[in-house]
C-alpha positions as CSV (number, residue, x, y, z in Angstrom):
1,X,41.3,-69.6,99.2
2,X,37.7,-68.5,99.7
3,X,35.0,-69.0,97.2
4,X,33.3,-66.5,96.0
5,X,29.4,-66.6,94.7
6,X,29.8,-65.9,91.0
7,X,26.9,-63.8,90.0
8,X,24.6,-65.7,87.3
9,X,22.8,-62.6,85.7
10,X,24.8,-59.5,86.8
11,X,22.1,-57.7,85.7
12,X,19.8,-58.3,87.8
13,X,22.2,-56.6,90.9
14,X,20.3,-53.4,90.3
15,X,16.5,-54.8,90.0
16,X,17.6,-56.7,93.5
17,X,18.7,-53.2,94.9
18,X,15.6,-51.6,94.4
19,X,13.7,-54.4,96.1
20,X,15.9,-54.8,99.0
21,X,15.5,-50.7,99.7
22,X,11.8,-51.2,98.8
23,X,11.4,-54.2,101.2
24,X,13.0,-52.4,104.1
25,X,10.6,-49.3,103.6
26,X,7.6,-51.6,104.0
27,X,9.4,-53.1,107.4
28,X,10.4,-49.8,108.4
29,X,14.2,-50.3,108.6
30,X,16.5,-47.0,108.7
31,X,18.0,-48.0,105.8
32,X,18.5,-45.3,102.8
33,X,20.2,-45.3,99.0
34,X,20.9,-42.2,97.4
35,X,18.6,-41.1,95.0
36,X,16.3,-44.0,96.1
37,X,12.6,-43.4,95.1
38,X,10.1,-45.8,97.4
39,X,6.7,-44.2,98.6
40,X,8.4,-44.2,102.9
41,X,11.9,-43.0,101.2
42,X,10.7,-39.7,103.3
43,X,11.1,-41.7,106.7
44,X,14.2,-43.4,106.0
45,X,17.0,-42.0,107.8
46,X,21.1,-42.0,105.7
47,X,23.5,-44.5,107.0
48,X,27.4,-43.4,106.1
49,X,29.8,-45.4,104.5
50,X,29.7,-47.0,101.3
51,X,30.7,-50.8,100.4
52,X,30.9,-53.3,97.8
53,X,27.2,-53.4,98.3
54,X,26.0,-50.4,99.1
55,X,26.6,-48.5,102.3
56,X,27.3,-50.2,105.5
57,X,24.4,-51.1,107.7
58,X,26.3,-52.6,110.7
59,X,23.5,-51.0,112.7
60,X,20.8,-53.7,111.8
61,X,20.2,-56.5,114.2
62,X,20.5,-60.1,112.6
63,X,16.8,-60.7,112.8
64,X,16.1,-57.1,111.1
65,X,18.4,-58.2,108.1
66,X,17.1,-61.7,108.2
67,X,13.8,-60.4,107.5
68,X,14.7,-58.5,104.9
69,X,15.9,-61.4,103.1
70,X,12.9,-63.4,104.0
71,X,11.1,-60.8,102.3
72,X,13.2,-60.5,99.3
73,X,12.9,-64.2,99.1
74,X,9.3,-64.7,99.5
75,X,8.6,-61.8,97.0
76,X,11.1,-63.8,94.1
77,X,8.8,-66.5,95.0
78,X,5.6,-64.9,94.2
79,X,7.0,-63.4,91.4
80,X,8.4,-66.4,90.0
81,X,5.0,-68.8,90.7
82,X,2.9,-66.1,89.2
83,X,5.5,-66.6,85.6
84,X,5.5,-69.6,85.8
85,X,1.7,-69.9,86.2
86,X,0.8,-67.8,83.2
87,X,3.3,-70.2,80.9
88,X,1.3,-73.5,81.9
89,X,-1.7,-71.1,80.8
């Protein structure tokens, strides 16, 4: 039976959303959610299909996507160094 990843704060799914699509406007990926409000949300071009996660993006090549995690990663990073900085203050 696979495992799935249970989700510590589900709240946070949205928040992550919003800076995966913003992420992928700064790298200039094709990548699009509706409604989606980012500063490049003009040069994004739609993708169809929807998902679990959003709509399918089987177009992106495995380093594309990888760096959009990197950046998603390294931004939680920043963010989380620069909290954790002002508590030791």
């Amino acid at each position: 039976m696979p495992r799935r990843r249970r989700q510590l704060v589900p709240e946070a799914r949205p928040m992550l959303d919003l800076m995966k699509y913003e992420i992928a406007a700064e790298l200039g990926m094709p990548i699009a959610q509706a409604g989606f409000d980012a500063e490049f949300a003009g040069e994004l071009g739609g993708s169809g299909g929807s998902g679990r996660s959003g709509p399918y993006m089987g177009f992106l090549t495995a380093r594309e996507t990888g760096a959009l995690g990197g950046g998603i990663v390294k931004r939680l990073l920043v963010q989380a160094e620069a909290e954790t900085a002002q508590v030791l203050r």
